[in-house]
N, C-alpha and C positions, 0 to 999 in steps of 0.2 A: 849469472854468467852463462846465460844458453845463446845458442847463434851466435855465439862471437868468431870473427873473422881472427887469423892466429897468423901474424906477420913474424918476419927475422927476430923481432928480441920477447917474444911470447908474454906470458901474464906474470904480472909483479903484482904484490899482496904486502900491506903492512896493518898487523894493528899495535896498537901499545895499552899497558898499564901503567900509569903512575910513571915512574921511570926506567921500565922492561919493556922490551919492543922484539918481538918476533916477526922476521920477513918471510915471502917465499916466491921464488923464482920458478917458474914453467919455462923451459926452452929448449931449443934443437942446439943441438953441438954440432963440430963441422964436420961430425959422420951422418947426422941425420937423426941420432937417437934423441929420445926426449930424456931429458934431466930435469929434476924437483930439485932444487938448490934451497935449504933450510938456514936461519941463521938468526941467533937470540942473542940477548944477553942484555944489561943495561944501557941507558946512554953517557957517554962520558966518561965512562968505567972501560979499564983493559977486561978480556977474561970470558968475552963471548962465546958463542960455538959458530962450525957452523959444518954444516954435510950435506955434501950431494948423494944423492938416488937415480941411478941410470933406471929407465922405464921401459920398457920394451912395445909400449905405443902409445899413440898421443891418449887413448881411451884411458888405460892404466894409469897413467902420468896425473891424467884431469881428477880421476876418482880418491889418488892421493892428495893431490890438493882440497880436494872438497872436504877430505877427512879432516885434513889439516886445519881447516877453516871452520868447522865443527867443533874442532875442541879447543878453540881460541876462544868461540864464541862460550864454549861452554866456562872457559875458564874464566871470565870476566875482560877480557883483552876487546879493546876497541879498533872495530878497524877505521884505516886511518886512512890509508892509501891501497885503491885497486884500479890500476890500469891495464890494459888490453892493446897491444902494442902488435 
């Protein structure tokens, strides 16, 4: 994800295991701030989570995501879907 250009609906992330799938949303709210929007749980099943993290810049915002993405990998989760929007 370097040099990526970062439009109105920012970086969406998906990967899954099996039938767990953990997303993650990169984007500006309509004040400007960057928000990590987190959200698991299985497919089909009530019972998910999900939370947002206000970021205090797109730098800080990116490095959580990368974190995010670190421990999915580390966890055996596949990604499935990353778009750049």
């Amino acid at each position: 994800m370097n040099n990526e250009t970062i439009v109105a609906d920012g970086i969406r992330m998906r990967w899954e295991k099996g039938i767990q799938y953990y997303e993650a949303h990169l984007y500006q709210d309509l004040f400007g701030d960057w928000v990590l929007t987190r959200a698991w749980g299985r497919r089909g099943l009530r019972g998910g989570r999900i939370v947002h993290t206000a970021c205090g810049s797109y730098n800080c915002a990116k490095q959580q995501l990368t974190t995010v993405q670190e421990q999915q990998e580390r966890r055996g989760y596949m990604l499935v879907l990353n778009l750049i929007r």
